[in-house]
C-alpha positions in Angstrom: -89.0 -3.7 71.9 -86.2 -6.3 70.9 -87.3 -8.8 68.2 -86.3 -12.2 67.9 -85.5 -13.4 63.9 -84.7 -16.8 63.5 -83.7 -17.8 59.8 -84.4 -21.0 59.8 -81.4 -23.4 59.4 -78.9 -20.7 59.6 -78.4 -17.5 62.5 -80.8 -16.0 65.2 -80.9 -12.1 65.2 -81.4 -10.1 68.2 -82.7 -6.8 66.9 -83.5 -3.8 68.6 -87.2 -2.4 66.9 -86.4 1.1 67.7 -83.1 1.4 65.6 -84.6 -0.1 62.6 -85.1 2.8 59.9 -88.1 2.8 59.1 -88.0 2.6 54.8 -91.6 1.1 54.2 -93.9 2.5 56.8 -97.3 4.0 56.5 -97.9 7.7 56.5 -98.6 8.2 59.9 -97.0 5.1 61.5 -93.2 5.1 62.3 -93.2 1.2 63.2 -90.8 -0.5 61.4 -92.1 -3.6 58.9 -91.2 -6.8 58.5 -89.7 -5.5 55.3 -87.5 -3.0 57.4 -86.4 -6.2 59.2 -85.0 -7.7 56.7 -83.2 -5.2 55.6 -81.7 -4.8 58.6 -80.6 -8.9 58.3 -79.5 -8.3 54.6 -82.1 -10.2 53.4 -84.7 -9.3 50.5 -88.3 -9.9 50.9 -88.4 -11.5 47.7 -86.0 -14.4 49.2 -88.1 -15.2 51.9 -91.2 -15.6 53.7 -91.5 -14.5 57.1 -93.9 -16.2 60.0 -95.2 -15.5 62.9 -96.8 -17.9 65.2 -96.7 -20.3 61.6 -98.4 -18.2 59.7 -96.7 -15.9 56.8 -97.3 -12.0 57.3 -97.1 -9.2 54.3 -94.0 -7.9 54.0 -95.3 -4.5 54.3 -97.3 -5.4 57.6 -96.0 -3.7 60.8 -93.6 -5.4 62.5 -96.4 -6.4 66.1 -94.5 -9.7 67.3 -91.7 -10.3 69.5 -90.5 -13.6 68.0 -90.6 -14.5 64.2 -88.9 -17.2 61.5 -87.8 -16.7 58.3 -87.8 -19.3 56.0 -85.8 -18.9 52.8 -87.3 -19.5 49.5 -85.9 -22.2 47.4 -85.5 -21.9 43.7 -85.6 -24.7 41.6 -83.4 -24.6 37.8 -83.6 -26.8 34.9 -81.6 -30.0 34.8 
């Protein structure tokens, strides 16, 4: 299954699901997450929140869409 990833405001990644390693499955499951993902995009989980449909998904979820967003998490510093 290809995957669309579309960070919002910047690039659009075409990736391939089934050469994603998979670092954060489940015993049992060799479907790559939407942590694996990001990896793949060089992009931590703790930068971002990733949607599907609108709606932010765990990290650690398996990765079930075709099409998702990431939106990148702004950090605010003292003035």
């Amino acid at each position: 299954m290809h995957v669309t990833v579309d960070v919002k405001g910047e690039t659009t990644h075409e990736i391939d699901l089934e050469a994603v390693p998979t670092a954060t499955t489940a015993p049992g499951d060799s479907r790559p997450t939407y942590a694996d993902l990001l990896r793949e995009i060089d992009l931590s989980p703790h930068e971002v929140s990733v949607l599907v449909d609108g709606r932010p998904v765990p990290e650690d979820q398996p990765v079930e869409s075709d099409h998702l967003t990431v939106l990148r998490l702004i950090k605010g510093g003292e003035q």
